[in-house]
Structure formats: C-alpha cells, structure tokens
Biopython code that builds the backbone (N, CA, C, O; Angstrom):
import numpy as np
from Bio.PDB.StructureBuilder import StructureBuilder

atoms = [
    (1, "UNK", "N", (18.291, 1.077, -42.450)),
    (1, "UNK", "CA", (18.639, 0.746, -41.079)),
    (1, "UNK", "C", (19.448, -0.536, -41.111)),
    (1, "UNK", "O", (19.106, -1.524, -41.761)),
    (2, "UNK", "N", (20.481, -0.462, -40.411)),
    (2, "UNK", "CA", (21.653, -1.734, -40.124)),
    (2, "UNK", "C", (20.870, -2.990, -39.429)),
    (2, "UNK", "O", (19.747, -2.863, -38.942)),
    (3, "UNK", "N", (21.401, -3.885, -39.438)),
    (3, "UNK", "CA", (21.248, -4.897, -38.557)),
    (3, "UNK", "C", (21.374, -4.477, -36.977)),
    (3, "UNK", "O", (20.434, -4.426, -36.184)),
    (4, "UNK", "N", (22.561, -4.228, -36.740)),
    (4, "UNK", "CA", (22.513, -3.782, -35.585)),
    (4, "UNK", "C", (22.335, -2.597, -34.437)),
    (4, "UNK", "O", (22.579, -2.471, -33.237)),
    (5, "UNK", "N", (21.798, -1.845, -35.450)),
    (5, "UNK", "CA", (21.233, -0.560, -35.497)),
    (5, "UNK", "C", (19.995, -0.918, -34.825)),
    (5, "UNK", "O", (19.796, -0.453, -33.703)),
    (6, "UNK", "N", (18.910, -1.888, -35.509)),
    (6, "UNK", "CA", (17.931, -2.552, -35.170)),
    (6, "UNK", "C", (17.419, -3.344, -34.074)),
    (6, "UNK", "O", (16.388, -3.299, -33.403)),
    (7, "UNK", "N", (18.692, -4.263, -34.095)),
    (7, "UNK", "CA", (19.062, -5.210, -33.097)),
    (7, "UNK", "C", (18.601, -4.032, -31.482)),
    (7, "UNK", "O", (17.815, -4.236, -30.557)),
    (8, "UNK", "N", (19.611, -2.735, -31.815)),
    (8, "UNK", "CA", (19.445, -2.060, -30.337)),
    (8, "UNK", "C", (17.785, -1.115, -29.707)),
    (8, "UNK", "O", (17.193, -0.878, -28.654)),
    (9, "UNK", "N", (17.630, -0.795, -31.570)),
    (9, "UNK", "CA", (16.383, -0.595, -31.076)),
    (9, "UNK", "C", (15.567, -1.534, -30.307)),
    (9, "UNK", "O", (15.017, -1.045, -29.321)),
    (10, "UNK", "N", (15.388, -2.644, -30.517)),
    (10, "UNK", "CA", (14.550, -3.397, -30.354)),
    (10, "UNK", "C", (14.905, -3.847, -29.012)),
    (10, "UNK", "O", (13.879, -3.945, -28.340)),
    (11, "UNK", "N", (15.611, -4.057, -28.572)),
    (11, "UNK", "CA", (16.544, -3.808, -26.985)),
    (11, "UNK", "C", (15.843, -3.178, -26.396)),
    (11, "UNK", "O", (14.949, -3.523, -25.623)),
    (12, "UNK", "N", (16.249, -1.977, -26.766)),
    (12, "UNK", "CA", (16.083, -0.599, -25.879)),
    (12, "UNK", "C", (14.271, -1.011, -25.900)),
    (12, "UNK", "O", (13.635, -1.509, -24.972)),
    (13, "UNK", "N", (13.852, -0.688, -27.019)),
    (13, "UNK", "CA", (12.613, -1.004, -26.303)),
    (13, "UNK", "C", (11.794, -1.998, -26.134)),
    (13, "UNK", "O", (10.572, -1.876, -26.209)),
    (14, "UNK", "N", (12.559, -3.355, -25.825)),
    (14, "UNK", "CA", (11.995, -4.519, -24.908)),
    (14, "UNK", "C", (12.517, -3.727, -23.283)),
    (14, "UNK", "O", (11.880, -3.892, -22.243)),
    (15, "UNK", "N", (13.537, -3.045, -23.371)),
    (15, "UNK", "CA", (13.654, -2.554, -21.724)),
    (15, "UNK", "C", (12.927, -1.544, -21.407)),
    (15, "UNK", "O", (12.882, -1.368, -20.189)),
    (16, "UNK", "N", (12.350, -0.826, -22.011)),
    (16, "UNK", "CA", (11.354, 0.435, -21.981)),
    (16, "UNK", "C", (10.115, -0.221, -21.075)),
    (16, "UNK", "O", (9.654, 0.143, -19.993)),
    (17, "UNK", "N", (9.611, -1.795, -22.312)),
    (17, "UNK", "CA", (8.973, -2.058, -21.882)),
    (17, "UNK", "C", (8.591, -3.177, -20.540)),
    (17, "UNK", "O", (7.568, -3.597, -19.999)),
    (18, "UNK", "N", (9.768, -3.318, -20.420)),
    (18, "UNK", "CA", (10.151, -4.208, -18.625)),
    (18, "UNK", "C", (9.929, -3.534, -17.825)),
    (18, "UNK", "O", (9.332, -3.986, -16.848)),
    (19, "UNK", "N", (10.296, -2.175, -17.864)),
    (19, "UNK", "CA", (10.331, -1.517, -16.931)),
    (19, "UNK", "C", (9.330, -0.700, -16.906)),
    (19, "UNK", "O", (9.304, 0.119, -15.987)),
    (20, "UNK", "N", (8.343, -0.706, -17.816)),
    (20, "UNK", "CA", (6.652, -0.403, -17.518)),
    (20, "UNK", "C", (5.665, -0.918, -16.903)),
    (20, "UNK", "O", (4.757, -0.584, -16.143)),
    (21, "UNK", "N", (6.302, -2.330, -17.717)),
    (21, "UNK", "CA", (5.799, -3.751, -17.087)),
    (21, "UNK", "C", (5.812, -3.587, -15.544)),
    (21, "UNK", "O", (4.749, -3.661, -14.928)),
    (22, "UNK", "N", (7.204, -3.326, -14.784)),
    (22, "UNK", "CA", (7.268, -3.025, -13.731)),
    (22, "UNK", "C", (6.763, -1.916, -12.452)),
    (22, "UNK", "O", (6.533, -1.887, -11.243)),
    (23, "UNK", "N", (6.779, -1.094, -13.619)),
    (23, "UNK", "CA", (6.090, 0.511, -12.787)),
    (23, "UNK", "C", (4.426, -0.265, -12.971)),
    (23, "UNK", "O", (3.678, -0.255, -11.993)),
    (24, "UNK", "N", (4.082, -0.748, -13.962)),
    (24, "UNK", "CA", (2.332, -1.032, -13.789)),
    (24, "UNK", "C", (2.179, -1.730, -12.372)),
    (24, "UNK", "O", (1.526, -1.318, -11.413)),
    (25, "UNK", "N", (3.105, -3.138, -12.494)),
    (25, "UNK", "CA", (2.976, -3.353, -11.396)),
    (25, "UNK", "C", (2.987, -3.123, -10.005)),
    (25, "UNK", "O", (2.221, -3.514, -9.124)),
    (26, "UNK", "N", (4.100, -2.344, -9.967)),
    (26, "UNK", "CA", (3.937, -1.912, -8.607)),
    (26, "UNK", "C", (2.886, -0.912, -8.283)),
    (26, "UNK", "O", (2.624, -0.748, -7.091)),
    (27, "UNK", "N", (2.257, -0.234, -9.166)),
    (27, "UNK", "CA", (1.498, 0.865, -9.021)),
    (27, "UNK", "C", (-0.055, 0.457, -8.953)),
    (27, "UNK", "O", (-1.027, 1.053, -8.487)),
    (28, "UNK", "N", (0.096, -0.935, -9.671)),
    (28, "UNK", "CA", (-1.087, -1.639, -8.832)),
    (28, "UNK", "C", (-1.376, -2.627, -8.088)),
    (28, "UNK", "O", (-2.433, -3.196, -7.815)),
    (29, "UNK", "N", (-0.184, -2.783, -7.756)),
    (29, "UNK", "CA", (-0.239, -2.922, -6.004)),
    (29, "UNK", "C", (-0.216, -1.762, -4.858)),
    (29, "UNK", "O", (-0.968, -1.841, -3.887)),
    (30, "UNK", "N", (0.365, -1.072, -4.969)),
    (30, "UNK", "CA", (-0.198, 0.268, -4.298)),
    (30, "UNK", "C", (-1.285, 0.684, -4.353)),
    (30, "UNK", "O", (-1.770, 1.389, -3.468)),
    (31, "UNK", "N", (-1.915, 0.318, -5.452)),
    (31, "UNK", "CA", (-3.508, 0.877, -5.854)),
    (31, "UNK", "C", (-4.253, 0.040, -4.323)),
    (31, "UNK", "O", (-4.658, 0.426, -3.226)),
    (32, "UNK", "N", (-4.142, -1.132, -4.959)),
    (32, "UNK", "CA", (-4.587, -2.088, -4.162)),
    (32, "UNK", "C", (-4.498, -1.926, -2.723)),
    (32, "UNK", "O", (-5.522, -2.388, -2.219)),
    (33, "UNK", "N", (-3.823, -1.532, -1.984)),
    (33, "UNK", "CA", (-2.926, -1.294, -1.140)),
    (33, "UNK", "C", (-3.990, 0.347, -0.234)),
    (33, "UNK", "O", (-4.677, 0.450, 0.782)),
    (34, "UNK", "N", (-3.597, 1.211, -1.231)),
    (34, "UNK", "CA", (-4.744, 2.572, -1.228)),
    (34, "UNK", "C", (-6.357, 1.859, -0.792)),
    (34, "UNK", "O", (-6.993, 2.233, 0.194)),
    (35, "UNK", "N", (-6.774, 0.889, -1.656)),
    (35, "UNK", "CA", (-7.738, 0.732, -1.723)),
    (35, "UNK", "C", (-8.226, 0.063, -0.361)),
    (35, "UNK", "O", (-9.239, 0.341, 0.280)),
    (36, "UNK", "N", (-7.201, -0.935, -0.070)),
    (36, "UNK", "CA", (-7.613, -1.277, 1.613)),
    (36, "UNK", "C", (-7.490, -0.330, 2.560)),
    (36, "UNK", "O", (-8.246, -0.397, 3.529)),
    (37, "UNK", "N", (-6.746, 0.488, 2.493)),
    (37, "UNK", "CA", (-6.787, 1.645, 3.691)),
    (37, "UNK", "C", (-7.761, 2.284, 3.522)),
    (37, "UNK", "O", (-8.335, 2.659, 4.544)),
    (38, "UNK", "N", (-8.227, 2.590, 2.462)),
    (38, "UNK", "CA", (-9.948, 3.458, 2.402)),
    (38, "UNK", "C", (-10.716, 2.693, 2.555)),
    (38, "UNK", "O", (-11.787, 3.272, 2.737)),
    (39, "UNK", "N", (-10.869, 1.260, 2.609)),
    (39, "UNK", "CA", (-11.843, 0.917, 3.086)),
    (39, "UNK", "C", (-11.904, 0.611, 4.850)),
    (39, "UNK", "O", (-12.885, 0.318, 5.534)),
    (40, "UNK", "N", (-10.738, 0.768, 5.183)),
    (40, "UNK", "CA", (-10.380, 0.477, 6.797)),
    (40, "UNK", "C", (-11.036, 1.541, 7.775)),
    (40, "UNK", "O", (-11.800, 1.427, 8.734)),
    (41, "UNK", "N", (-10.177, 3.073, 6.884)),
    (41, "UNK", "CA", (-10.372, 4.349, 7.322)),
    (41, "UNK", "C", (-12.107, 4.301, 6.968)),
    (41, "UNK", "O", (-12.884, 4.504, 7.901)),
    (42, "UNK", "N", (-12.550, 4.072, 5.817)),
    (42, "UNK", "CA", (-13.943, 4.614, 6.264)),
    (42, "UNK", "C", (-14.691, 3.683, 7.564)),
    (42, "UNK", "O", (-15.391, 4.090, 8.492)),
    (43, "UNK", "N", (-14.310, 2.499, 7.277)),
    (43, "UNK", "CA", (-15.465, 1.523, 8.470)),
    (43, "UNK", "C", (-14.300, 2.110, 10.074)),
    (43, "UNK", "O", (-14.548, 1.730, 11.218)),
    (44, "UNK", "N", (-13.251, 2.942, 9.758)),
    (44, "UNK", "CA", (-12.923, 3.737, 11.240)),
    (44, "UNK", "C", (-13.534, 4.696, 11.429)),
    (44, "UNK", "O", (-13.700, 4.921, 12.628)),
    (45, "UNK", "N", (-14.199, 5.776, 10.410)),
    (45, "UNK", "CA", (-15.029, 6.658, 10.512)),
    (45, "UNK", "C", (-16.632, 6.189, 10.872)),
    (45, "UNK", "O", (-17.430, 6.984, 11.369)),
    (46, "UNK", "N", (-16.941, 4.928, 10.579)),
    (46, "UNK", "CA", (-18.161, 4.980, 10.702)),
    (46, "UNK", "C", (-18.377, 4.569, 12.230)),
    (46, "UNK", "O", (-19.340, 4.740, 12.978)),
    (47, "UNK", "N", (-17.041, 3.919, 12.440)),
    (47, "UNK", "CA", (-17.229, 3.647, 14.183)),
    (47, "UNK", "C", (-17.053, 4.937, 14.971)),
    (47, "UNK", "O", (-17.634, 5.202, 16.023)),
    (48, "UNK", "N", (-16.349, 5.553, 14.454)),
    (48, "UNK", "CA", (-15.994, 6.767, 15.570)),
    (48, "UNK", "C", (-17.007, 7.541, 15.483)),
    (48, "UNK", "O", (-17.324, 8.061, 16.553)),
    (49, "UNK", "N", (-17.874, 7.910, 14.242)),
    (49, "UNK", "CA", (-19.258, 8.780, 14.080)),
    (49, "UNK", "C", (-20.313, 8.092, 15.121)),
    (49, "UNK", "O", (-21.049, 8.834, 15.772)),
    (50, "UNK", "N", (-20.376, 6.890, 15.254)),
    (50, "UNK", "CA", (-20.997, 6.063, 16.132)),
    (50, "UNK", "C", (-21.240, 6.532, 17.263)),
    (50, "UNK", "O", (-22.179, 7.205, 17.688)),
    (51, "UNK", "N", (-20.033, 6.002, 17.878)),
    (51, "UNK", "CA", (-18.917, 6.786, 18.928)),
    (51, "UNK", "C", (-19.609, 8.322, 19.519)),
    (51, "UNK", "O", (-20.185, 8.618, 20.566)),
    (52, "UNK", "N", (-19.260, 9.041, 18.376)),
    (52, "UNK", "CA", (-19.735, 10.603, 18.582)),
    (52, "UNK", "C", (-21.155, 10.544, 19.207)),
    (52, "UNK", "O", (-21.669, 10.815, 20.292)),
    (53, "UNK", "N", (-21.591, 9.995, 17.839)),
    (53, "UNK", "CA", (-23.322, 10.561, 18.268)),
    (53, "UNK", "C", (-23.919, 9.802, 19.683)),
    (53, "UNK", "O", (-24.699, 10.433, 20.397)),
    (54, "UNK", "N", (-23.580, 8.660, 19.978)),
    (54, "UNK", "CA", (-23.693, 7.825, 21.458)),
    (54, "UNK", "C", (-23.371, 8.665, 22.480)),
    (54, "UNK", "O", (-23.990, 8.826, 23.532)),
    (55, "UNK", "N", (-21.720, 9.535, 21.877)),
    (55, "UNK", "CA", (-21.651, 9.838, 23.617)),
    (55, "UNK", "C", (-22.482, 12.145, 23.654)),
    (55, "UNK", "O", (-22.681, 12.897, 24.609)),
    (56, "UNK", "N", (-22.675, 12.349, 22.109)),
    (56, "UNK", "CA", (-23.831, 13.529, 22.147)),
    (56, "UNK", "C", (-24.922, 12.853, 23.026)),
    (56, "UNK", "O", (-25.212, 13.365, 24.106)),
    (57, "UNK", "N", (-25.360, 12.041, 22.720)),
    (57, "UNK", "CA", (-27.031, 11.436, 23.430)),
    (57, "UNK", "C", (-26.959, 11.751, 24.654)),
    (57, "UNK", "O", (-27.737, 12.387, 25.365)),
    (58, "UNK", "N", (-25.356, 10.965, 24.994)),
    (58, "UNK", "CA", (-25.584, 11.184, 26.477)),
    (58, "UNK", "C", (-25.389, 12.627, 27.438)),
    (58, "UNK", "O", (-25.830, 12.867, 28.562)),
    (59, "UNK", "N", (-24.613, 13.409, 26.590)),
    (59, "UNK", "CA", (-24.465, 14.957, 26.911)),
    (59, "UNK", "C", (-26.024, 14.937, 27.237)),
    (59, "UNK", "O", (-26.627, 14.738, 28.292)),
    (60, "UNK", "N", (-26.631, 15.330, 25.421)),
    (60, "UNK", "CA", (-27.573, 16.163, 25.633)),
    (60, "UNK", "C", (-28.752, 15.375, 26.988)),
    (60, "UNK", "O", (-29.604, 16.039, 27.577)),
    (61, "UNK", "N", (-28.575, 14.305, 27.161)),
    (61, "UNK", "CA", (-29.390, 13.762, 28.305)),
    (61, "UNK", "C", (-28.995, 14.524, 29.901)),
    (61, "UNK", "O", (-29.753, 15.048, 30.717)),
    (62, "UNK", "N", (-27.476, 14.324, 29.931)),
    (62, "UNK", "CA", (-27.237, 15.011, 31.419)),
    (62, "UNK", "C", (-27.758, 16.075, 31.348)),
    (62, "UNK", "O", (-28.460, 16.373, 32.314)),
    (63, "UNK", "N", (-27.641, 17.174, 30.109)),
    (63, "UNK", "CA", (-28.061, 18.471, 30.220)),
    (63, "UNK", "C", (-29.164, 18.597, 30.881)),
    (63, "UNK", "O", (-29.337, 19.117, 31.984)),
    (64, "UNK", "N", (-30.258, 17.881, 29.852)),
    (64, "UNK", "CA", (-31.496, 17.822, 30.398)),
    (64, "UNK", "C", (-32.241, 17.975, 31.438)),
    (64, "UNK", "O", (-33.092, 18.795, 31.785)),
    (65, "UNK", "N", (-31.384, 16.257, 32.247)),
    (65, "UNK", "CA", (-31.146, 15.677, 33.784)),
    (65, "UNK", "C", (-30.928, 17.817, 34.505)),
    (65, "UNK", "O", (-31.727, 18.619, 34.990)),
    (66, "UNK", "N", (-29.958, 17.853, 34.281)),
    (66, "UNK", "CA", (-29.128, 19.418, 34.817)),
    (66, "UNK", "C", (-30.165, 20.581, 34.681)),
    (66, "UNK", "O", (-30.422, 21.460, 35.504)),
    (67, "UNK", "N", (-30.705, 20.367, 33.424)),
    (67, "UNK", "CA", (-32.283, 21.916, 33.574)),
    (67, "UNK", "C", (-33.225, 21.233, 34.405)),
    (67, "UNK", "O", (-33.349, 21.716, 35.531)),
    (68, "UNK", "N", (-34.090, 19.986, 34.066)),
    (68, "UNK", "CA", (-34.350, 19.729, 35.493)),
    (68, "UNK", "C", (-34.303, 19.990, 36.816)),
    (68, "UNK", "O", (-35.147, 20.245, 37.675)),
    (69, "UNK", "N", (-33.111, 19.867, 36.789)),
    (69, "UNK", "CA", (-32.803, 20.238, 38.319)),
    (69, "UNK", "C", (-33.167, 21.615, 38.965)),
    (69, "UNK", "O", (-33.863, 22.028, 39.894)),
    (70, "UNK", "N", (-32.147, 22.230, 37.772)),
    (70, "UNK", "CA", (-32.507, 23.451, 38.050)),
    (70, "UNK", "C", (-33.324, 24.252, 38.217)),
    (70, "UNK", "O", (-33.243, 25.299, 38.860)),
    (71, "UNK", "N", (-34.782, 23.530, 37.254)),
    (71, "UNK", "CA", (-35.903, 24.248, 37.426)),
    (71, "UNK", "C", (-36.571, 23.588, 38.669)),
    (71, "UNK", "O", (-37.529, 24.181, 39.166)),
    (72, "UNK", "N", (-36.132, 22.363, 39.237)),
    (72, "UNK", "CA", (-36.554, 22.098, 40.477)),
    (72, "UNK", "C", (-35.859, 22.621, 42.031)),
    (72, "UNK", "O", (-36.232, 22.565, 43.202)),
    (73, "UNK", "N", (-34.744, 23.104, 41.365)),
    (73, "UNK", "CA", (-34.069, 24.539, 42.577)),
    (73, "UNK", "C", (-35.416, 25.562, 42.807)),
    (73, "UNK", "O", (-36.145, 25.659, 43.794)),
    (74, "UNK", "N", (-35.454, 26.236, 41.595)),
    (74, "UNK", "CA", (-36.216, 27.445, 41.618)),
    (74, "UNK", "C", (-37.224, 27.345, 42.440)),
    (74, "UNK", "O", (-37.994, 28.293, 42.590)),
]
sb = StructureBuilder()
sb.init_structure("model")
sb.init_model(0)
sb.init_chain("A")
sb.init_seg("    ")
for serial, (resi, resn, name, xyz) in enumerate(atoms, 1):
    if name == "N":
        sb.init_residue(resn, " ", resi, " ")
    sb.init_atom(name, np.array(xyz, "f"), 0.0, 1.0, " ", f" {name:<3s}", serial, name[0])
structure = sb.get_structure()
C-alpha cells in the first residue's frame, strides 16, 4: 500500500466516522426527545382516564337518580 493510497483511506474513514459521530448524535437526541413525549402522553392518559372514570360515576349516578324515579312513577 502507497503512502497516499493510505493517507485516503484513513480520510475516508475519519469521515465515515464524523458522520456516525453525527447520526449517533442526533439520534440521541431524538431518543431523548421520544422519551419526553412518552412521558407527557402517558401522565395525558392518566388524566384523561381520570377524566373518564369521574364523569362514568356521574352517568352511572344519574341513571340510578332516573330508575328511581321511575320506580317511584309506577
């Protein structure tokens, strides 16, 4: 192998590796990035499940309130 035969290998892959260097990085910052939105989205799920089951309670309560009644029609 030449001198400068060498010379380019060694180039080429110091740029191979810049630009891994680079894809790592950005890819974990995106990670990072992923990782706050799943934690956002779940504590949004746990409010809205909240949410749900609060305003079931209150259904199944009017219902209730509503057979009541009804059996006090009869």
């Amino acid at each position: 192998m030449t001198g400068p035969d060498h010379a380019q290998q060694i180039q080429a892959l110091a740029q191979r590796l810049d630009r891994l260097l680079e894809a790592t990085g950005r890819l974990a910052a995106e990670n990072r990035e992923l990782k706050r939105q799943l934690l956002e989205l779940g504590a949004e799920r746990d409010r809205l499940q909240g949410k749900n089951e609060l305003a079931r309670g209150r259904v199944e309560a009017m219902l209730g309130r509503l057979d009541l009644l009804e059996r006090n029609d009869d």
